[in-house]
PyMOL CGO cylinders between C-alpha atoms (Angstrom):
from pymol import cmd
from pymol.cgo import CYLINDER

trace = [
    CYLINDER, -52.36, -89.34, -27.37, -51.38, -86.92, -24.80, 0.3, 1, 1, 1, 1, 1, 1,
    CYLINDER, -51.38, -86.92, -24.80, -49.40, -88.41, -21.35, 0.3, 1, 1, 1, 1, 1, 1,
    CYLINDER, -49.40, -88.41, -21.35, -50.89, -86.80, -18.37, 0.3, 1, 1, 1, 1, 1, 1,
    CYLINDER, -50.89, -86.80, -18.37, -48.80, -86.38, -15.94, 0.3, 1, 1, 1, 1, 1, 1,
    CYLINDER, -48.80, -86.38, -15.94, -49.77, -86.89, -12.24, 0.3, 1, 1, 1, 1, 1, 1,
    CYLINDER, -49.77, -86.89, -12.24, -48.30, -85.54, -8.79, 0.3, 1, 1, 1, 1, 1, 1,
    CYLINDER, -48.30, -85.54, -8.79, -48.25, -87.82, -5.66, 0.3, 1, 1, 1, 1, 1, 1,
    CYLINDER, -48.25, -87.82, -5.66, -48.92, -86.39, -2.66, 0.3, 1, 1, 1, 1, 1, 1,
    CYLINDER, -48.92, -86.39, -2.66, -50.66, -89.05, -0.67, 0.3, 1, 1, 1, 1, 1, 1,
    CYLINDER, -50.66, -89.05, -0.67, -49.81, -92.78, 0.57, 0.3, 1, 1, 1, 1, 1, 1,
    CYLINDER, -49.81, -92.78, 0.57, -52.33, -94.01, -1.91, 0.3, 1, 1, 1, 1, 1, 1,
    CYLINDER, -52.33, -94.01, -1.91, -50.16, -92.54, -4.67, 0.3, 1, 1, 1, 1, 1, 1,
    CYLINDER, -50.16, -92.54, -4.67, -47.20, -93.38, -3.61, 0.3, 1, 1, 1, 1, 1, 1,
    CYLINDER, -47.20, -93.38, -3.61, -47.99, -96.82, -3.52, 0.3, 1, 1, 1, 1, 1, 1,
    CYLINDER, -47.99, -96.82, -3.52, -49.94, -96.51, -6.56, 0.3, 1, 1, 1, 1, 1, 1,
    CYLINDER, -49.94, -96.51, -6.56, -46.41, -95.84, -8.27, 0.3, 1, 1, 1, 1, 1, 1,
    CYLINDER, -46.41, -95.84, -8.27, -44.39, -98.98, -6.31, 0.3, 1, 1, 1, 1, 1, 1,
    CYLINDER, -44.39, -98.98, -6.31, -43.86, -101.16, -9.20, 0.3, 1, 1, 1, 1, 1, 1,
    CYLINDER, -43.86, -101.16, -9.20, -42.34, -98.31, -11.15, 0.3, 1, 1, 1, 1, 1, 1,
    CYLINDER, -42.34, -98.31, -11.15, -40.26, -97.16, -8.31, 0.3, 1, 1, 1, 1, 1, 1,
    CYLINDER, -40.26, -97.16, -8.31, -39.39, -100.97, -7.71, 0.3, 1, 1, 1, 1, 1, 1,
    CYLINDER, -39.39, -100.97, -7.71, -37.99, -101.21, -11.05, 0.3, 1, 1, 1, 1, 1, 1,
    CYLINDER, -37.99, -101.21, -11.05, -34.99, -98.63, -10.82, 0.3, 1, 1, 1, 1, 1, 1,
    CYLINDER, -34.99, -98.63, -10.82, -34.59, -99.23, -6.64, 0.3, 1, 1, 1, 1, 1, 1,
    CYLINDER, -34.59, -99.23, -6.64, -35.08, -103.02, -6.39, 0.3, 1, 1, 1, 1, 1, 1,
    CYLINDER, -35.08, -103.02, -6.39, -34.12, -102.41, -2.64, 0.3, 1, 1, 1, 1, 1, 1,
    CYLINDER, -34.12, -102.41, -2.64, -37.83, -101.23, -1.72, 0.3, 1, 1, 1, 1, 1, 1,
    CYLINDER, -37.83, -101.23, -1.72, -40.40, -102.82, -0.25, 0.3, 1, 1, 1, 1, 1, 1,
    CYLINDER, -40.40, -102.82, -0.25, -43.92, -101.83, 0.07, 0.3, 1, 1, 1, 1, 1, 1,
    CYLINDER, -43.92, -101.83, 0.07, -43.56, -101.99, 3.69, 0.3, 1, 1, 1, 1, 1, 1,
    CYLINDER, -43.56, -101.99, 3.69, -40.43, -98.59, 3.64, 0.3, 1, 1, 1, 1, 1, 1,
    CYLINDER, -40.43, -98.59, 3.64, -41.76, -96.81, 0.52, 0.3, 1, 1, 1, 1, 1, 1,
    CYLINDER, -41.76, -96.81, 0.52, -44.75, -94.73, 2.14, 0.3, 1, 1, 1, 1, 1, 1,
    CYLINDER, -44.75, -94.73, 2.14, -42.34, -93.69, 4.60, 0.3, 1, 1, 1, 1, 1, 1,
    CYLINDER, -42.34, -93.69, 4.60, -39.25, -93.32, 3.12, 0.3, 1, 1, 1, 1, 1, 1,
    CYLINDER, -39.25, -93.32, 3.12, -40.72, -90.90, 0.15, 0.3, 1, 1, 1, 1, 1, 1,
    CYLINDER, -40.72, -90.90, 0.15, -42.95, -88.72, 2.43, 0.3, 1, 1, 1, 1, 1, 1,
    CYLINDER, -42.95, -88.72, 2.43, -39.83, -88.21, 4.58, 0.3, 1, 1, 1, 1, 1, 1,
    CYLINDER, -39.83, -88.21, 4.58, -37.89, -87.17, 1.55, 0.3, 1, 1, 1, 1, 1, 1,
    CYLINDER, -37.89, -87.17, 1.55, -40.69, -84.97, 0.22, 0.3, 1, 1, 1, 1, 1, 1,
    CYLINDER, -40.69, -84.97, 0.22, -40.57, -82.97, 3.58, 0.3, 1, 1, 1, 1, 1, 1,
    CYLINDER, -40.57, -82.97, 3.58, -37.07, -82.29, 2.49, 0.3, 1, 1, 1, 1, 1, 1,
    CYLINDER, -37.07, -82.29, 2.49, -38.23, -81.06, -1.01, 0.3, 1, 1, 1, 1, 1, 1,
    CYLINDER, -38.23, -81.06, -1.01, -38.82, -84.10, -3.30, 0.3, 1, 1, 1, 1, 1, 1,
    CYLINDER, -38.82, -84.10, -3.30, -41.48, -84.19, -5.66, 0.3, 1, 1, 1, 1, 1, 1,
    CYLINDER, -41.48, -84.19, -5.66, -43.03, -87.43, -7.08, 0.3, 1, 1, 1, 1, 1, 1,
    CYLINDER, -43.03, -87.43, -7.08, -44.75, -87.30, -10.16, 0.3, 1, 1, 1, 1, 1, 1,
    CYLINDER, -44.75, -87.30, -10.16, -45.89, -90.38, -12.24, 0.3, 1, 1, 1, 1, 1, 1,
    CYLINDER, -45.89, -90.38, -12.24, -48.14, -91.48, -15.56, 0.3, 1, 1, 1, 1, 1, 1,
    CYLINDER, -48.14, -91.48, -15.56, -51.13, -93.44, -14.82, 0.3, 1, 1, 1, 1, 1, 1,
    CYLINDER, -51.13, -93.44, -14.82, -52.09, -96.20, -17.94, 0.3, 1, 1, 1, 1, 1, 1,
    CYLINDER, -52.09, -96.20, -17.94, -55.05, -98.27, -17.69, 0.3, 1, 1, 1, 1, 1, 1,
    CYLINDER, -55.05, -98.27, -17.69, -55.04, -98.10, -13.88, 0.3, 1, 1, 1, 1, 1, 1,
    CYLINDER, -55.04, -98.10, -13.88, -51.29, -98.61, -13.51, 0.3, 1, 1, 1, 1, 1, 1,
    CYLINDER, -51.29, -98.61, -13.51, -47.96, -96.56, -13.31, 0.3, 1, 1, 1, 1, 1, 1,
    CYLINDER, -47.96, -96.56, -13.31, -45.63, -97.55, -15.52, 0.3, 1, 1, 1, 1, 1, 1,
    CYLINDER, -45.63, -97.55, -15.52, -42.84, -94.84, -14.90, 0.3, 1, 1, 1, 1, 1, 1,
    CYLINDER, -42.84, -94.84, -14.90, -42.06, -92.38, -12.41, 0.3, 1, 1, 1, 1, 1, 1,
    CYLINDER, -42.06, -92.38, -12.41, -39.91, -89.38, -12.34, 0.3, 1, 1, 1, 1, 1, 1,
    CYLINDER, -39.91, -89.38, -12.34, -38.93, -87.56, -8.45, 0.3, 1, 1, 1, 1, 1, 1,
    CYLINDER, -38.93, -87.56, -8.45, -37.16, -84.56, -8.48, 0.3, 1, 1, 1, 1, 1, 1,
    CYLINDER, -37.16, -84.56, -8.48, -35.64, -81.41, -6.32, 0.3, 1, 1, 1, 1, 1, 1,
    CYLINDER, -35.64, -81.41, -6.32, -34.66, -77.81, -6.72, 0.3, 1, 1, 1, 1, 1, 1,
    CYLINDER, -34.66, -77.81, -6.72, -31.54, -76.85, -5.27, 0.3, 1, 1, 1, 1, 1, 1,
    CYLINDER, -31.54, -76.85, -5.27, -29.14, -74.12, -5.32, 0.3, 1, 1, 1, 1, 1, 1,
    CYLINDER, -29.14, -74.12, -5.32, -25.59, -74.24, -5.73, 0.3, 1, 1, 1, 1, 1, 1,
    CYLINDER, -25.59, -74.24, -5.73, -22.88, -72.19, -6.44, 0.3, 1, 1, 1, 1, 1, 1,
    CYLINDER, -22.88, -72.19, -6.44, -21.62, -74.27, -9.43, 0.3, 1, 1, 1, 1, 1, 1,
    CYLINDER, -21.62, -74.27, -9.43, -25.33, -74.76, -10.79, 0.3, 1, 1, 1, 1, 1, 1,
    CYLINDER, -25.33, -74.76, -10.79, -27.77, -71.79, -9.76, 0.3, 1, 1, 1, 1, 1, 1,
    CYLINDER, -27.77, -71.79, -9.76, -30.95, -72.72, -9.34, 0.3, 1, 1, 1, 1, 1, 1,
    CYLINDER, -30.95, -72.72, -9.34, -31.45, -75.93, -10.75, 0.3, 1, 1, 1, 1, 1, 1,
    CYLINDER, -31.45, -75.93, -10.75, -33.84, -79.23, -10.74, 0.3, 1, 1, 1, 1, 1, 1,
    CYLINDER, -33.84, -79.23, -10.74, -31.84, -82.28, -10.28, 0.3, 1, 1, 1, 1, 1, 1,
    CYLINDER, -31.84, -82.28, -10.28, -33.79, -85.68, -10.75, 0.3, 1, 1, 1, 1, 1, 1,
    CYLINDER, -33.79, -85.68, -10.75, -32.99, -88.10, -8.58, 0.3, 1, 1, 1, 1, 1, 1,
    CYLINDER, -32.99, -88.10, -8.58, -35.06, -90.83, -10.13, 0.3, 1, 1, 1, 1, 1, 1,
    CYLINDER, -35.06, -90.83, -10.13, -36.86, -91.48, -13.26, 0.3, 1, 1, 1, 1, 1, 1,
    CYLINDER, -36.86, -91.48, -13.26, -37.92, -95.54, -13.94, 0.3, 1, 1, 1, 1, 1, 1,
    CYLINDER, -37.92, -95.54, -13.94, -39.98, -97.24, -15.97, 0.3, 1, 1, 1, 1, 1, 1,
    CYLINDER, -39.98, -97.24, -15.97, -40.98, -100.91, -15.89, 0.3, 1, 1, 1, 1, 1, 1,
    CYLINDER, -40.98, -100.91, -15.89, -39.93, -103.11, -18.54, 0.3, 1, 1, 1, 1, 1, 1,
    CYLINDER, -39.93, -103.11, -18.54, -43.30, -103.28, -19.99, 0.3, 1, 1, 1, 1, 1, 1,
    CYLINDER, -43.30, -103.28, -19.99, -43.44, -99.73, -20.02, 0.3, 1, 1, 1, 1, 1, 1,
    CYLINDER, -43.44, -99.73, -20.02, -40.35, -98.34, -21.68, 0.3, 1, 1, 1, 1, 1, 1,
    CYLINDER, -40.35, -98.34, -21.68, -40.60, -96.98, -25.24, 0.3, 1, 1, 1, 1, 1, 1,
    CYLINDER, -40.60, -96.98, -25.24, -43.77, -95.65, -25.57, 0.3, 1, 1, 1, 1, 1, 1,
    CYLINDER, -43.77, -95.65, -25.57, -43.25, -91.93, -24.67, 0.3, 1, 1, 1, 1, 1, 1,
    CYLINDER, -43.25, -91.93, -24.67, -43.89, -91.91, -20.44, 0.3, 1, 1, 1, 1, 1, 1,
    CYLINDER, -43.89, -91.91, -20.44, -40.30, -90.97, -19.40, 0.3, 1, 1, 1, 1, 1, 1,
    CYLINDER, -40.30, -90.97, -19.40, -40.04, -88.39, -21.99, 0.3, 1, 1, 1, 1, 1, 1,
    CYLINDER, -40.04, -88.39, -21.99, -43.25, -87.23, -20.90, 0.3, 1, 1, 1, 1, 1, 1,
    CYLINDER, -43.25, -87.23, -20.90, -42.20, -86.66, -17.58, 0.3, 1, 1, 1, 1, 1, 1,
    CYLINDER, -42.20, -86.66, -17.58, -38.93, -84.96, -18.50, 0.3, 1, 1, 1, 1, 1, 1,
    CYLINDER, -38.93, -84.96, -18.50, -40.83, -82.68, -20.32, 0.3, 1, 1, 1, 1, 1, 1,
    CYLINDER, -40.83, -82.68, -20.32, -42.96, -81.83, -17.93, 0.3, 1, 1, 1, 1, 1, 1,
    CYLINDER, -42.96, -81.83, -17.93, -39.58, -81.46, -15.65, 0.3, 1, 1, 1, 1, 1, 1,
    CYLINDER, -39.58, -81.46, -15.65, -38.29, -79.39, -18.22, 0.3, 1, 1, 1, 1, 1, 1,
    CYLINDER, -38.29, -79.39, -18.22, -41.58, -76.63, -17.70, 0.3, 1, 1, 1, 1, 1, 1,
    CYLINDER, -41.58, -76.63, -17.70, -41.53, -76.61, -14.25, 0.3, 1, 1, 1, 1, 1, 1,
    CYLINDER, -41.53, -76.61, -14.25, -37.56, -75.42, -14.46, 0.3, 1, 1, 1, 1, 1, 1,
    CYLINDER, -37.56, -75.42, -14.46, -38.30, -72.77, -17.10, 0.3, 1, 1, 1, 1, 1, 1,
    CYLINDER, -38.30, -72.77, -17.10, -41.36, -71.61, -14.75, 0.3, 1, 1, 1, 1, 1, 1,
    CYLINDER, -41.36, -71.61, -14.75, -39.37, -71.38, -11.89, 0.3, 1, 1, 1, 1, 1, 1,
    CYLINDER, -39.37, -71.38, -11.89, -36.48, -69.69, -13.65, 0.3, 1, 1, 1, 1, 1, 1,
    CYLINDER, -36.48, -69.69, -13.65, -33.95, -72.57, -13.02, 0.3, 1, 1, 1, 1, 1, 1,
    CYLINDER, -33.95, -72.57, -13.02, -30.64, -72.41, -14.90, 0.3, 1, 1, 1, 1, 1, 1,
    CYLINDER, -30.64, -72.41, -14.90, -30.22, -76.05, -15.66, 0.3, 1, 1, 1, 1, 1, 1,
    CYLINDER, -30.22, -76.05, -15.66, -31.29, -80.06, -14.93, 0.3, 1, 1, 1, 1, 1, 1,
    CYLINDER, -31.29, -80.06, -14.93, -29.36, -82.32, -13.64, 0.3, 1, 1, 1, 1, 1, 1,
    CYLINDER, -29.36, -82.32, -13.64, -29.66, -86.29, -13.19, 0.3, 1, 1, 1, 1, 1, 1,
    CYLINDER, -29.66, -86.29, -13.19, -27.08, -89.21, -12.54, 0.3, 1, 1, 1, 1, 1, 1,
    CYLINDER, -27.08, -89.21, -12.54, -27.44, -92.48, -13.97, 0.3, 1, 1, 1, 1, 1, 1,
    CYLINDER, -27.44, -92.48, -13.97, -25.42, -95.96, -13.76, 0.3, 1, 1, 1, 1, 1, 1,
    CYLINDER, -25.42, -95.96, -13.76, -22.97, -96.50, -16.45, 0.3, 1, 1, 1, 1, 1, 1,
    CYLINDER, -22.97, -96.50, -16.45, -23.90, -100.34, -17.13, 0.3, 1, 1, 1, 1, 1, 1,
    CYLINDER, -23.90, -100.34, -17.13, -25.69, -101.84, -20.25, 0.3, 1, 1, 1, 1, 1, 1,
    CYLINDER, -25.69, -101.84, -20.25, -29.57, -101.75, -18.63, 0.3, 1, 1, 1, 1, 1, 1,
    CYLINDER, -29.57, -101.75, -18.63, -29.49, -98.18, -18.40, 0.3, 1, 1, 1, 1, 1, 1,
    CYLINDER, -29.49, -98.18, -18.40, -28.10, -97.65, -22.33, 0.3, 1, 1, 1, 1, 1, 1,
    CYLINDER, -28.10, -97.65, -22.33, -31.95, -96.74, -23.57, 0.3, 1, 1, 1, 1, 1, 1,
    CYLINDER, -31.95, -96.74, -23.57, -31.94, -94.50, -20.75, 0.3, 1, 1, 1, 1, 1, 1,
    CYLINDER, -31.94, -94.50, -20.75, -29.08, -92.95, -21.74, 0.3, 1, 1, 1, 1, 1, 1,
    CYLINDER, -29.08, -92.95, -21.74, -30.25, -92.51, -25.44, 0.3, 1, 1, 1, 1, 1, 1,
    CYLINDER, -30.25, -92.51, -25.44, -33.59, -91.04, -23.78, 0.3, 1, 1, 1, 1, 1, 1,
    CYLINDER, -33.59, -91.04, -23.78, -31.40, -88.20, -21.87, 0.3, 1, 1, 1, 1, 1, 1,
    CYLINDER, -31.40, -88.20, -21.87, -28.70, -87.25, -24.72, 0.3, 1, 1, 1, 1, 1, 1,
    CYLINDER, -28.70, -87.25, -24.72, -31.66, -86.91, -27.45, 0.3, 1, 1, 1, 1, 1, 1,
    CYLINDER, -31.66, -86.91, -27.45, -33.58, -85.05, -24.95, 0.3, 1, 1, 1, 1, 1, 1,
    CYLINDER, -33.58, -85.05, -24.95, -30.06, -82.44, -25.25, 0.3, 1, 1, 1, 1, 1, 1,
    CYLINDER, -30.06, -82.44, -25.25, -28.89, -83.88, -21.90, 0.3, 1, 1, 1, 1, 1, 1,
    CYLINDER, -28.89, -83.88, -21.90, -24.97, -83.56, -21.80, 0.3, 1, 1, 1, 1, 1, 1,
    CYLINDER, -24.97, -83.56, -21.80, -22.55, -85.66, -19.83, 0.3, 1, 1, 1, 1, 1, 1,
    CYLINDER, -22.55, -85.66, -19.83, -20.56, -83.34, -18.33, 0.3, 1, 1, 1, 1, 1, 1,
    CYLINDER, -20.56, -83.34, -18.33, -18.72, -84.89, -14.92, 0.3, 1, 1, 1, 1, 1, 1,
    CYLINDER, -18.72, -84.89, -14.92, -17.69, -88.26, -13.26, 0.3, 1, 1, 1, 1, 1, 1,
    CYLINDER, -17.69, -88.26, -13.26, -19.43, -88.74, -9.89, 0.3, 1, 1, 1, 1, 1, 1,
    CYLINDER, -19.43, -88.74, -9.89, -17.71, -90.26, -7.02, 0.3, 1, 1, 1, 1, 1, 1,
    CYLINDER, -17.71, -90.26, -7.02, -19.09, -91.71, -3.61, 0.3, 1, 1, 1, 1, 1, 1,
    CYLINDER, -19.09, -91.71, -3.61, -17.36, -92.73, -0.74, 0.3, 1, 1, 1, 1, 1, 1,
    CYLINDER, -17.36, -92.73, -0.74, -19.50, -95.28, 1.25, 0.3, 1, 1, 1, 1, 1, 1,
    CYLINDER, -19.50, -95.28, 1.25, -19.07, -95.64, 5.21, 0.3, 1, 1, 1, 1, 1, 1,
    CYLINDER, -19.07, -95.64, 5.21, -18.81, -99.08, 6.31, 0.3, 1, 1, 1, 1, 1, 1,
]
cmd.load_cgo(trace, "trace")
């Protein structure tokens, strides 16, 4: 069976893909999502998403960026998949699909970041057999 993946580009979508999105970023509500992902997508975000029997089970959103360390790239800022969901192919799908929208826009690499804690091991797995490479520490400094 072949995933098809889906772009979201309306409020309908988006919301469509809340439980999935709600899985990785427990801190959303129905209520900010519409708002908070079309104001990211004016700023270059892409949402794309796997529809099963009606409902989304995993959802990838993305970016293209250029950097002097990188070149043009795609970094993924999120890709989740509800518990239900997870092993049966939709976030590999997704990455694929990632991965052909890089090489047709002549991007040098991918990047993602993902937590270093136990829930995200599979997700982990998914990225280093995918020929993902861990390749820095990431730091944050958080105003108060």
């Amino acid at each position: 069976m072949k995933i098809k993946v889906k772009r979201a580009s309306t409020p309908e979508e988006i919301l469509k893909c809340f439980d999935a999105i709600h899985s990785l970023r427990p801190k959303m509500t129905r209520e900010n999502i519409v708002e908070r992902i079309t104001g990211m997508m004016s700023e270059g975000y892409i949402l794309i998403y796997v529809e099963d029997d009606g409902k989304v089970p995993c959802f990838c959103g993305y970016r293209y960026a250029n950097l002097l360390a990188w070149g043009k790239a795609i970094y993924i800022d999120d890709l989740g998949t509800v518990a239900e969901g997870r092993g049966k192919g939709y976030a590999s799908a997704l990455l694929d699909y990632v991965f052909d929208e890089a090489r047709k826009n002549s991007c040098e690499q991918i990047h993602l970041d993902s937590g270093c804690f136990p829930e995200r091991y599979d997700a982990h797995r998914l990225y280093l057999n995918k020929g993902f490479n861990i390749v820095s520490h990431h730091f944050t400094y958080k105003f108060k």
